[in-house]
C-alpha positions in Angstrom: 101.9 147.6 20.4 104.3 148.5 23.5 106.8 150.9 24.5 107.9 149.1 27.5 111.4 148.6 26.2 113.8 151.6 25.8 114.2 151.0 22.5 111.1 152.4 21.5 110.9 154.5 24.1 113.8 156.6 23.1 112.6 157.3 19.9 109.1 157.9 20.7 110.9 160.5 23.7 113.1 162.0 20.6 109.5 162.8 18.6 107.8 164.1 21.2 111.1 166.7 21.7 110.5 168.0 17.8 106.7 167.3 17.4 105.5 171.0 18.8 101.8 170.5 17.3 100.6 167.2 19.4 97.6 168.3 21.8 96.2 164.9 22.6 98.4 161.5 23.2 97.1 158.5 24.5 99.7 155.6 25.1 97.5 153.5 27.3 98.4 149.3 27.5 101.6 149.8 25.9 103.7 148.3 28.5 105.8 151.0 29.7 107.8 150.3 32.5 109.6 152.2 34.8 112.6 153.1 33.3 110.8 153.8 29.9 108.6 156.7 32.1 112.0 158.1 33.3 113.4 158.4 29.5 110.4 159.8 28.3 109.7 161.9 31.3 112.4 164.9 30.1 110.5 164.8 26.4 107.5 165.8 28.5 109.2 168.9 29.8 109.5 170.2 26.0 105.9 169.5 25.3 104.5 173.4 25.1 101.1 172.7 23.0 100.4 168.8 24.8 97.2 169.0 26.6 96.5 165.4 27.7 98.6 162.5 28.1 96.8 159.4 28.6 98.8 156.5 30.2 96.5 154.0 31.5 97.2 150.4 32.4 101.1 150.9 32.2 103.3 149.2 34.6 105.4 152.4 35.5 106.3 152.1 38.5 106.4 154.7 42.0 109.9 156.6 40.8 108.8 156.2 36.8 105.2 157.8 38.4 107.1 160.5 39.8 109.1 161.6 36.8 106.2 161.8 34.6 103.9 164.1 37.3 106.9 166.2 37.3 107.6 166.7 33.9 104.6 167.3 32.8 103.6 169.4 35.2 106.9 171.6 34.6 106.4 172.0 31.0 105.5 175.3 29.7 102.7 176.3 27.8 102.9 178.1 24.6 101.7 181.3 26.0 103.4 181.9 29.2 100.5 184.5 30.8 97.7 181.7 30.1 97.6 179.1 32.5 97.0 175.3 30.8 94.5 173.0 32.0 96.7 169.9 31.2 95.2 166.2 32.0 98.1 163.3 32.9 95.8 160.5 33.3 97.2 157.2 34.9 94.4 154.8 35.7 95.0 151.2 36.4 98.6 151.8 36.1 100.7 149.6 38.3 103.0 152.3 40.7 104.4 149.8 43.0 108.2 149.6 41.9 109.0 147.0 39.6 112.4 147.7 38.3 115.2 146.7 40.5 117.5 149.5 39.3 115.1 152.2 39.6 116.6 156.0 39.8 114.8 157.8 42.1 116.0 161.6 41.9 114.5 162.4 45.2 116.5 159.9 47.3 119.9 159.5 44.8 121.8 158.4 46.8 124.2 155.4 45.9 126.6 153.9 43.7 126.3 153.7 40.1 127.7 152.1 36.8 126.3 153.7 33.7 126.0 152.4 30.3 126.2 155.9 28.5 124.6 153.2 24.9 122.0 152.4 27.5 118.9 155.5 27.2 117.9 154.7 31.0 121.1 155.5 32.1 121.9 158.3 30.1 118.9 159.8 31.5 120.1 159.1 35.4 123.3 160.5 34.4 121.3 163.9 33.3 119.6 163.6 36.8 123.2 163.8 38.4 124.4 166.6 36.7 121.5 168.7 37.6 121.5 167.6 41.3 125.3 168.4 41.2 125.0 171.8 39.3 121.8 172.6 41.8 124.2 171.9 44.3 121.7 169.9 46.1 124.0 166.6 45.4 127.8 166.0 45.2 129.4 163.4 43.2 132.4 161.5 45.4 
């Protein structure tokens, strides 16, 4: 089994968008890479009832690493008064980067050419606008 490509990884990121009942996923040793964290990463910030993701032995990379924290930590809980106790586990999972075109949202800076069939880059794309719309980034 694998997710590593983006392939898979898309449509595994558009179920977790509509699957509001999913408490418990583990994904461990299903070769995600780095660019596979970063498209699933916004699914993640949709997930109101997941409790624990388990992602061990993935090769996800430092920025891929990132996204995920981020997401998941961002995503609200059913009940907004009641604080979640949410588990993002990662062990064994290789964070050194290992993409070469890795998007890192806190240092965008850079040149890009985006493939708007490609999933990765429609998700750097989504990046962009919010840094723009933030106004914490400009486009040139």
């Amino acid at each position: 089994n694998g997710f590593g490509d983006l392939g898979p990884g898309q449509a595994l990121s558009l179920s977790l968008r509509r699957c509001t009942a999913l408490t418990f996923l583990d994904l461990s040793y299903n070769r995600i890479k780095e660019n596979t964290a970063h498209v699933l990463a916004p699914a993640l910030e949709h997930t109101t009832n997941l409790q624990t993701l388990i992602l061990d032995g993935n090769p996800i990379g430092r920025t891929g690493a990132r996204a995920l924290f981020r997401a998941f930590s961002v995503a609200r809980t059913v009940n907004p008064n009641e604080a979640a106790t949410r588990v993002l586990r990662m062990d064994k999972c290789s964070v050194s980067s290992v993409e070469t075109r890795s998007f890192d949202p806190i240092n965008p800076a850079g040149d890009y050419q985006l493939d708007m069939s490609d999933p990765y880059d429609q998700t750097v794309l989504r990046h962009l606008i919010s840094l723009a719309v933030a106004g914490t980034g400009a486009f040139s």
